[in-house]
C-alpha positions as CSV (number, residue, x, y, z in Angstrom):
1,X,117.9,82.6,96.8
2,X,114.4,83.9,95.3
3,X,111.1,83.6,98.1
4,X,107.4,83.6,97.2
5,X,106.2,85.4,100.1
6,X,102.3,84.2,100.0
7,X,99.7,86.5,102.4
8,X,96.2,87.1,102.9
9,X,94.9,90.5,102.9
10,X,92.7,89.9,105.9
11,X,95.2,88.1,108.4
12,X,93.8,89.1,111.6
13,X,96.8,87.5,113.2
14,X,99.7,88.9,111.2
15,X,98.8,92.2,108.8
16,X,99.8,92.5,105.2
17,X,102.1,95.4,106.3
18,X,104.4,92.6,107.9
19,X,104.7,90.7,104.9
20,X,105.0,93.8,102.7
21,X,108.1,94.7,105.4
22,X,109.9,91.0,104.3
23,X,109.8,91.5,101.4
24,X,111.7,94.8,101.2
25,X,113.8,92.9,103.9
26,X,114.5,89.8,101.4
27,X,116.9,90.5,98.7
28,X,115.1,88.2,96.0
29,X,111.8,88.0,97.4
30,X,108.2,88.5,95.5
31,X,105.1,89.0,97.6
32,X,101.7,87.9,96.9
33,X,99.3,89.1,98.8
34,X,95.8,87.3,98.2
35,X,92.5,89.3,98.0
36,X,90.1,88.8,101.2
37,X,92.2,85.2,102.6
38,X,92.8,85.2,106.5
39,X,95.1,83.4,108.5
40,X,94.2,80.2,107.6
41,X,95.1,77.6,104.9
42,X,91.5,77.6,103.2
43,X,90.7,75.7,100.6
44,X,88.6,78.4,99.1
45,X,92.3,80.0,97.8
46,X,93.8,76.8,96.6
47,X,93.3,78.0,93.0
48,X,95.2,81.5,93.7
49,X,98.2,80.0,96.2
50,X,98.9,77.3,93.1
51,X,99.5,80.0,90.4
52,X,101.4,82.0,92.5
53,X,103.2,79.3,93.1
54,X,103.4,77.5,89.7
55,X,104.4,81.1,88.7
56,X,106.9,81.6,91.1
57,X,108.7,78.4,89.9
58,X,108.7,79.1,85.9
59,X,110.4,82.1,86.8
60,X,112.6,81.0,88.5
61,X,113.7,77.5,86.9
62,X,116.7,76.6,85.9
């Protein structure tokens, strides 16, 4: 089953290297990492986290 792994570069909490590992981990996984968001859910990054996701989901539809 395809994963959209969805990261922020500056995650004080978890670093990008962890979500670089999962997705070498995940069979059918595609990481996006996004410039300069944290840890947190901010609205700020909205825009980006949509298209990776609307993208994620043409790609794989169907």
């Amino acid at each position: 089953m395809p994963v959209l792994i969805v990261h922020g570069s500056d995650d004080p909490i978890f670093p990008a290297a962890h979500a670089q590992w999962a997705a070498t981990v995940l069979r059918d996984a595609d990481l996006r990492v996004i410039d300069t968001m944290g840890h947190a859910l901010d609205p700020a990054f909205f825009r980006e986290i949509a298209d990776a996701l609307s993208g994620f989901c043409l790609r794989h539809a169907g």
